[in-house]
C-alpha positions as CSV (number, residue, x, y, z in Angstrom):
1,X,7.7,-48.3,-36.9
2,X,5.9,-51.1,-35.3
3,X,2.3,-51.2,-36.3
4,X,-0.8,-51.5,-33.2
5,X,-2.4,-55.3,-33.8
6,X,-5.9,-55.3,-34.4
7,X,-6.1,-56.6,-31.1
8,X,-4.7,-53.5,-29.6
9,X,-7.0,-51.2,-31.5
10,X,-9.8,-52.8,-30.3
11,X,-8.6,-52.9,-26.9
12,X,-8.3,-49.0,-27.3
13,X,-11.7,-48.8,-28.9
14,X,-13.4,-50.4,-25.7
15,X,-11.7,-48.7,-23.2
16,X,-12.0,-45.4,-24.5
17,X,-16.0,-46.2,-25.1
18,X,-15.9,-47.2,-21.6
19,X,-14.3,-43.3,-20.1
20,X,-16.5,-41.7,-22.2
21,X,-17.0,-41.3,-26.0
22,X,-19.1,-42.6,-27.5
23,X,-19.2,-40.3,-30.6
24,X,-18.1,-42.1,-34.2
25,X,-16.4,-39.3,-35.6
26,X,-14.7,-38.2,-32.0
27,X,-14.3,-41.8,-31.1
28,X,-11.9,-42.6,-34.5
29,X,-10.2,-39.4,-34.5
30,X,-9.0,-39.9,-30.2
31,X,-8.3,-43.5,-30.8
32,X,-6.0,-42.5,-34.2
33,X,-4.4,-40.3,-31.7
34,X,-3.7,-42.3,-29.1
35,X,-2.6,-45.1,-31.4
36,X,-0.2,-42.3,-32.8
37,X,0.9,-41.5,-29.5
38,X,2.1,-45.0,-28.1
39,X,3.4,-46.6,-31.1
40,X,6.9,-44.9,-30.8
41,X,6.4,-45.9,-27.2
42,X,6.9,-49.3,-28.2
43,X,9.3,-48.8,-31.1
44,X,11.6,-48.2,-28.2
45,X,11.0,-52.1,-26.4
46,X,8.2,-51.1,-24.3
47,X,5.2,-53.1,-24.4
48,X,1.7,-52.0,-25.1
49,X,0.1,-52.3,-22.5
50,X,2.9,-50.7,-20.3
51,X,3.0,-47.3,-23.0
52,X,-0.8,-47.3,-23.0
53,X,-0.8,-47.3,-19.5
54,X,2.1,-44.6,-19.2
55,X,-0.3,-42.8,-21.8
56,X,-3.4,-42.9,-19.5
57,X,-2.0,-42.2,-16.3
58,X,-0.7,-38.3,-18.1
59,X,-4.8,-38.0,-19.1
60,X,-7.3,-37.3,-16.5
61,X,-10.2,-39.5,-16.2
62,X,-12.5,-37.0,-17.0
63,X,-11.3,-35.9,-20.4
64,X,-12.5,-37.8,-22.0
65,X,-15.9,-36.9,-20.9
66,X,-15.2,-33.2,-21.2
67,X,-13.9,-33.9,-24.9
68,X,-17.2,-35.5,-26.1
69,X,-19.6,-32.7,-24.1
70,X,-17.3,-29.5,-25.0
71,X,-17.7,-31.2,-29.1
72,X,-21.8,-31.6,-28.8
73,X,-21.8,-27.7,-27.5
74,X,-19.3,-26.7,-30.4
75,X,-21.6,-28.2,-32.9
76,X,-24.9,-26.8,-30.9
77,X,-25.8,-23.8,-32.9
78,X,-28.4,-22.2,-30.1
79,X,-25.4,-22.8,-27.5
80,X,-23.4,-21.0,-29.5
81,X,-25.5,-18.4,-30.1
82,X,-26.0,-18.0,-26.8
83,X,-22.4,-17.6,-25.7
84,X,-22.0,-14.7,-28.4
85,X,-24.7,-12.9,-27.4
86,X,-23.2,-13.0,-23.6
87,X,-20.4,-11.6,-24.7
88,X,-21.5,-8.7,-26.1
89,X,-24.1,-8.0,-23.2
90,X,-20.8,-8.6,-20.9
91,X,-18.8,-5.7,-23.0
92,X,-21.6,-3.6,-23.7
93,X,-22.4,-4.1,-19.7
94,X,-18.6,-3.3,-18.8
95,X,-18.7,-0.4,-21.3
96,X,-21.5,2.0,-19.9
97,X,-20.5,1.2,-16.5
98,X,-17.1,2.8,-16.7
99,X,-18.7,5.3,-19.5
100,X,-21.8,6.0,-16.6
101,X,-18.8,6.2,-13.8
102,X,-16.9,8.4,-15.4
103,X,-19.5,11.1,-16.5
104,X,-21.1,11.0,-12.8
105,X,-17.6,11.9,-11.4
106,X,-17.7,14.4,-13.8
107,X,-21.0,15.4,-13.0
108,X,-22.0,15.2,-16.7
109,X,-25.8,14.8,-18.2
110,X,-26.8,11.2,-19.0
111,X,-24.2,9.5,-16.5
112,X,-27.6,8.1,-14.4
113,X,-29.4,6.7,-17.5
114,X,-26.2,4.7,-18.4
115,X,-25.5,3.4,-14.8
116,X,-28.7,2.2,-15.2
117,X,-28.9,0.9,-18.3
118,X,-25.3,-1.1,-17.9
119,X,-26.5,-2.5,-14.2
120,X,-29.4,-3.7,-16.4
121,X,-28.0,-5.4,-18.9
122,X,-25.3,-6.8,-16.7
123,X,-28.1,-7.8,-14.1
124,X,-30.4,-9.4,-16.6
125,X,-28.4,-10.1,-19.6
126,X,-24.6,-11.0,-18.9
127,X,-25.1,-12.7,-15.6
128,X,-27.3,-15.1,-16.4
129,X,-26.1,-15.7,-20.0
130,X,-22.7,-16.6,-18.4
131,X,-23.4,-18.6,-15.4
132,X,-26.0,-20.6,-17.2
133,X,-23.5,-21.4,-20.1
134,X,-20.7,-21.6,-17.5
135,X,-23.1,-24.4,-15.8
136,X,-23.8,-26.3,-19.5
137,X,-20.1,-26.7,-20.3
138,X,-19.8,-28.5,-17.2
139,X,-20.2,-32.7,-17.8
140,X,-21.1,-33.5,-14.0
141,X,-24.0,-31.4,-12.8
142,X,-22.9,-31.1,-8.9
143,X,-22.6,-28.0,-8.5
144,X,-26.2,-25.9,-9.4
145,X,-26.3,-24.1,-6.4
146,X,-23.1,-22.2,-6.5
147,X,-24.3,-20.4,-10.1
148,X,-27.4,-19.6,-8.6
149,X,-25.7,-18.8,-5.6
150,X,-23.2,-16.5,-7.3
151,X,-25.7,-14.9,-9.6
152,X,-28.1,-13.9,-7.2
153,X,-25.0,-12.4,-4.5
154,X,-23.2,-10.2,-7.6
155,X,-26.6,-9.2,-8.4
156,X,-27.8,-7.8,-4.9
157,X,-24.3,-6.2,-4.6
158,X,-24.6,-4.6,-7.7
159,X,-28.5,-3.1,-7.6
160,X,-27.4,-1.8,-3.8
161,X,-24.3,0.0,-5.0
162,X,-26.9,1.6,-8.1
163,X,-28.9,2.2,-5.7
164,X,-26.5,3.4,-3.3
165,X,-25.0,6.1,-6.8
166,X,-28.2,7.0,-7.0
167,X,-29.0,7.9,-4.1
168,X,-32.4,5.5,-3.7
169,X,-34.0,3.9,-1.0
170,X,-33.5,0.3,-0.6
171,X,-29.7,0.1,-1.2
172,X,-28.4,-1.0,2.3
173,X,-30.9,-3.6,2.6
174,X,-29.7,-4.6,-0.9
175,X,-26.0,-4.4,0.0
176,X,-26.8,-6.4,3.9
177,X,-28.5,-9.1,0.8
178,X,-25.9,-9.1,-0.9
179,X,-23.2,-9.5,2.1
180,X,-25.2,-11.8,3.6
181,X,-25.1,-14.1,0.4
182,X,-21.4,-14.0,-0.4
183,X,-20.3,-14.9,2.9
184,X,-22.7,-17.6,4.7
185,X,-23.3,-18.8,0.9
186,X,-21.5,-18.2,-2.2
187,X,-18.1,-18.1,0.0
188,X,-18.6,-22.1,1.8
189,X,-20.1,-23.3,-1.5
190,X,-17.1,-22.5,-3.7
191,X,-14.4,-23.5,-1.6
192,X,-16.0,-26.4,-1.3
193,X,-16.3,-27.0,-5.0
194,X,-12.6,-25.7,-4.9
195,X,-11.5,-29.6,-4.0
196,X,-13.4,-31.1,-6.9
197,X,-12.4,-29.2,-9.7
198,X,-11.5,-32.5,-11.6
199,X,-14.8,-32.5,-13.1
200,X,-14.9,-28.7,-13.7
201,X,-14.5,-27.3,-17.0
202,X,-11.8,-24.3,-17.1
203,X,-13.6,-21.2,-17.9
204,X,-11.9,-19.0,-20.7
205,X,-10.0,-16.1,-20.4
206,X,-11.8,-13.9,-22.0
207,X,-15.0,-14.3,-20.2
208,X,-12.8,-14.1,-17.1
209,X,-11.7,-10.4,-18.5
210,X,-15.3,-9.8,-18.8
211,X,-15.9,-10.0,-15.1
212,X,-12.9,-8.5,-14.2
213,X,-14.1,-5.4,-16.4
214,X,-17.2,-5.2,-15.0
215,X,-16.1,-5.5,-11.4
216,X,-13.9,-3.0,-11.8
217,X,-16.3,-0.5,-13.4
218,X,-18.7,-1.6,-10.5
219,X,-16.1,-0.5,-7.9
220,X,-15.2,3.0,-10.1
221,X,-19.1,3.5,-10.1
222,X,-19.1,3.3,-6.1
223,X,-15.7,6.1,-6.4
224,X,-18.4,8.1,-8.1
225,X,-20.2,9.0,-5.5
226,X,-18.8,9.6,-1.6
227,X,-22.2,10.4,0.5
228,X,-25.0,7.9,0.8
229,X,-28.6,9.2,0.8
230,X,-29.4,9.1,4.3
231,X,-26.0,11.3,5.1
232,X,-27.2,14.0,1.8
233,X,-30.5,13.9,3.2
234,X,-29.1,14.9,6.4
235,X,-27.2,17.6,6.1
236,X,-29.8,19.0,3.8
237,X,-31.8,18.9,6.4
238,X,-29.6,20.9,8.6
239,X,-29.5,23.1,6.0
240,X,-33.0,23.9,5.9
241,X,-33.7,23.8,9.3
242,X,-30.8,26.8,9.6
243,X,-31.9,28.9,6.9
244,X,-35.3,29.0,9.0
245,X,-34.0,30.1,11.9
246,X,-31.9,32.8,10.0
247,X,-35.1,34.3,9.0
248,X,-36.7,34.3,12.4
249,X,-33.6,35.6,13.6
250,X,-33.4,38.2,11.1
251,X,-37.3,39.2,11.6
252,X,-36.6,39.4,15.4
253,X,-33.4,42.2,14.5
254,X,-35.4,44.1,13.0
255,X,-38.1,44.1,15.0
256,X,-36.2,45.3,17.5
257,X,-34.4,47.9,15.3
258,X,-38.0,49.6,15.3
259,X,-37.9,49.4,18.9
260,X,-34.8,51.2,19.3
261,X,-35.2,54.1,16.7
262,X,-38.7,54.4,18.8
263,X,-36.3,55.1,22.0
264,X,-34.7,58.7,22.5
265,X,-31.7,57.1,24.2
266,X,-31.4,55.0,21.0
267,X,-28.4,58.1,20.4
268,X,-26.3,56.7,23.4
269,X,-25.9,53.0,21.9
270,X,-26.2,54.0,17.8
271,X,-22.8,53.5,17.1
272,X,-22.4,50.3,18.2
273,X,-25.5,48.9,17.0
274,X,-24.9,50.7,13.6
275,X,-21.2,48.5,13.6
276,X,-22.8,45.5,15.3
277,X,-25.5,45.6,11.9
278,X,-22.9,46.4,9.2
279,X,-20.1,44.0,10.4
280,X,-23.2,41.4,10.8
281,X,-24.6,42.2,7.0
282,X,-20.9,42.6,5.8
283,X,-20.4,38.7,7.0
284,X,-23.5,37.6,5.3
285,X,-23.2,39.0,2.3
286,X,-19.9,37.7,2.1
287,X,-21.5,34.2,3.0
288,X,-24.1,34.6,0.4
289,X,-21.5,35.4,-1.8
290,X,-19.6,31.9,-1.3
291,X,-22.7,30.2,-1.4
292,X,-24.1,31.1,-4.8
293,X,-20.3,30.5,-6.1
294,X,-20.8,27.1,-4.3
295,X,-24.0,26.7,-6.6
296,X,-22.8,27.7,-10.1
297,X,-19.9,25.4,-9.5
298,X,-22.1,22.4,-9.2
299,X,-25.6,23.6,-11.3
300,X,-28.9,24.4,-10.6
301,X,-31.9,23.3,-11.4
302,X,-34.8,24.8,-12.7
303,X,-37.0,24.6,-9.7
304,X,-33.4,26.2,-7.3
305,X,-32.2,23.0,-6.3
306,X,-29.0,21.8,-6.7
307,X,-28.1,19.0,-9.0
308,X,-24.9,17.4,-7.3
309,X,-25.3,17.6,-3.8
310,X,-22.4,15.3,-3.1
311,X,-19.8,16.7,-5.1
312,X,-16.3,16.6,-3.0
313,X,-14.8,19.7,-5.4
314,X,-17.8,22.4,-5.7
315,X,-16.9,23.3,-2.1
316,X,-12.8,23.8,-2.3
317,X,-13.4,25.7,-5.3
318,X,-15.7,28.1,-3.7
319,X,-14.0,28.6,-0.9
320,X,-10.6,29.7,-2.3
321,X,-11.6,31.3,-5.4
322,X,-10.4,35.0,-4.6
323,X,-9.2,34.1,-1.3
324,X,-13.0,33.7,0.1
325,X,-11.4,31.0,2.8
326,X,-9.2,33.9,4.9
327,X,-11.4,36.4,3.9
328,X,-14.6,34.9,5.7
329,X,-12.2,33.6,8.8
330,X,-11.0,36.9,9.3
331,X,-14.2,38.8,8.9
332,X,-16.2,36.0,11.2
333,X,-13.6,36.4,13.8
334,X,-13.8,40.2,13.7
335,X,-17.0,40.1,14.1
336,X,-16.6,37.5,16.9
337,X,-14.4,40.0,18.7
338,X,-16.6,42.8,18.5
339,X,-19.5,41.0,19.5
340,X,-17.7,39.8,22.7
341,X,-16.6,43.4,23.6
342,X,-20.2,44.2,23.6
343,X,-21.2,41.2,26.4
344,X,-22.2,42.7,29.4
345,X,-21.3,39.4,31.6
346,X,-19.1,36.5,31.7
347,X,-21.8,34.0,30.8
348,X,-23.2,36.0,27.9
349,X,-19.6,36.1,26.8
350,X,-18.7,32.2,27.1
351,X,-22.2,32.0,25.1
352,X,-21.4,34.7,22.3
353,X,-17.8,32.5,21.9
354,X,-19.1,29.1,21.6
355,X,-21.9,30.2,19.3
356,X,-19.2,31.9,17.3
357,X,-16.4,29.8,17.7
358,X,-15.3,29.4,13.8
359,X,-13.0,26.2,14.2
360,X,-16.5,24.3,15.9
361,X,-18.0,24.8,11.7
362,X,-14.9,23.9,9.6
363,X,-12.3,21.4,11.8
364,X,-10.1,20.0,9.8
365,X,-11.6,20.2,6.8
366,X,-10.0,24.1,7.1
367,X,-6.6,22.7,7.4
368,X,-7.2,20.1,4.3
369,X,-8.2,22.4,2.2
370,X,-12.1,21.3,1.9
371,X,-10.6,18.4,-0.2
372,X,-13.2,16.0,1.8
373,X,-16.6,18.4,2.1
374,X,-19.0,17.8,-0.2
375,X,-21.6,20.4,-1.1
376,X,-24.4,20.2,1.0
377,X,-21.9,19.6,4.1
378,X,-20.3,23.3,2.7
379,X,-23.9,24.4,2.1
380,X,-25.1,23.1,5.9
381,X,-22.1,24.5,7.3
382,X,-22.8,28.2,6.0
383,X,-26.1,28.0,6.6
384,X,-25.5,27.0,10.4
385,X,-22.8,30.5,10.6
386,X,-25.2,32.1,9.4
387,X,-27.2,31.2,11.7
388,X,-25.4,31.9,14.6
389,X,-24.4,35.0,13.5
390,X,-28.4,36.2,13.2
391,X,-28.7,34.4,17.0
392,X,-25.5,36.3,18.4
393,X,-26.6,39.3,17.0
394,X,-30.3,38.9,18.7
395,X,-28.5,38.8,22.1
396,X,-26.6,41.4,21.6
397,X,-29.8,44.0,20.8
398,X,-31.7,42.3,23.0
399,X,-28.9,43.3,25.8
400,X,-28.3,46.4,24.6
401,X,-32.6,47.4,24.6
């Protein structure tokens, strides 16, 4: 094999000084290498300047550069560190976010404490471990907006979908952040950087699985949960507001029970006011029934109220465990018919039927099965039949005093 002249080596010495390295110990080791490379190059006839140059052009200029800076971080003990402690915030991060997703969709104790804890530690701990050693292991320092830009938009998208599980104020103005950042910022500034990814250094796989694991636990923990706070707080509201009407309602019945029993021609209208009251108590017992089914499904707690006021399943379940679904449609609608033979005039009966008009409470959601009702819509949507029925029954007495 024909041997490099000294005049080639030190050629190879300078010019690889001059893209970069500057290292002893790095700087022998690549020039041995390239000297190994290009001397069966020229074994074959080609000269050395034409096989170095061949050599070169396969190489990119920056390299060289990356070679020398990725060496000084393998041999910096605190960098090092650093990287293995972000790797184990990233799994333990990944970990309780699917663990924490999976217990809230089962509706399981602890699954709020380790949401939180994983948000945190993915927030304060994995994040800025990896974009800040991400941004070291770069050689050319171009680009520090786009990991603070990055950081800050996974961040805000990530409290405002904890917030958003948990049901806290604050998480759409978090979330608009968030949106806000990834599009008008983080989006321009890496496709940008996109084009000058010749200086960049290629991130490794594994932290790459890291991110994929913990966006993917991020969008299971949004699965988790289908009804934001404002909607909950909603239809708990309706709720409320119906059971308080029921009890005027059923105050006003009776008060006007008394009146009639006070009446001697009480006798002439007892019958039906006797099956007006029992087909009306009948249909909310039955309803009270469903409801504290609905409850137990889903847990009380020890102050009365419910735990998971969001649950999609709670409702299904109570609603065709022993056939309460058909049962309650064909008792409301018995009721509805009775009620309407009592109506003394058309608009009193067009009244009576909207007011009792069982498709206005359940829609589709009938047809479907309650697959897509959560509890507190179930709970709100009760409430409000019972409601009506208490108000129908009002007009009724009051027609028939």
């Amino acid at each position: 094999m024909k041997m490099l002249s000294s005049e080639n080596i030190d050629f190879i010495y300078h010019d690889v000084q001059e893209k970069g390295i500057t290292m002893d110990v790095l700087l022998d080791e690549m020039v041995d290498h390239i000297c190994c490379s290009i001397e069966p190059e020229i074994d074959k006839g080609i000269s050395f300047e034409a096989a170095y140059n061949n050599l070169m052009d396969t190489i990119e200029s920056s390299t060289f550069k990356n070679v020398q800076h990725q060496t000084l971080l393998s041999i910096n003990l605190k960098f090092q560190n650093m990287k293995k402690v972000m790797i184990v915030l990233g799994s333990l991060g990944a970990l309780l976010l699917w663990s924490g997703s999976i217990l809230k969709m089962l509706h399981l104790p602890y699954a709020s404490i380790i949401l939180l804890l994983g948000a945190v530690i993915t927030v304060l701990g994995f994040l800025p471990l990896f974009f800040y050693t991400s941004y070291k292991e770069q050689t050319e320092k171009k680009n520090f907006l786009l990991p603070v830009t990055s950081y800050l938009t996974l961040s805000f998208l990530i409290i405002g979908l904890l917030f958003k599980v948990m049901h806290w104020p604050g998480a759409a103005i978090a979330l608009l952040i968030g949106e806000f950042l990834l599009v008008l910022l983080f989006l321009p500034l890496y496709l940008v950087n996109a084009y000058k990814k010749a200086s960049e250094t290629k991130v490794k796989v594994g932290y790459v699985l890291l991110i994929v694991l913990i966006g993917f636990g991020i969008i299971f923990m949004v699965s988790s949960t289908r009804l934001s706070k404002n909607i909950v707080d909603r239809y708990d509201s309706i709720n409320s507001n119906a059971m308080y009407v029921i009890q005027k309602f059923t105050n006003q019945n009776d008060s006007l029970m008394k009146v009639f029993k006070m009446n001697e021609s009480y006798v002439e209208i007892q019958s039906q006011v006797d099956k007006l009251r029992e087909l009306s108590y009948n249909l909310d017992l039955h309803i009270e029934k469903i409801k504290t089914e609905l409850k137990n499904y889903s847990n009380v707690n020890t102050d009365g109220t419910i735990k998971f006021k969001d649950d999609s399943r709670a409702f299904s379940k109570a609603m065709y465990n022993d056939g309460n679904a058909i049962k309650l449609e064909q008792d409301f609608n018995k009721y509805r018919d009775f009620v309407l033979e009592l109506s003394d005039n058309d608009f009193q009966k067009e009244t009576l039927n909207a007011l009792l008009d069982f498709q206005m409470f359940t829609g589709l959601t009938y047809d479907q099965g309650f697959k897509r009702t959560s509890l507190i819509e179930g709970l709100a949507m009760l409430s409000s039949m019972q409601k009506n029925i208490k108000i129908s029954e009002y007009k009724i007495l009051y027609s028939l005093k």
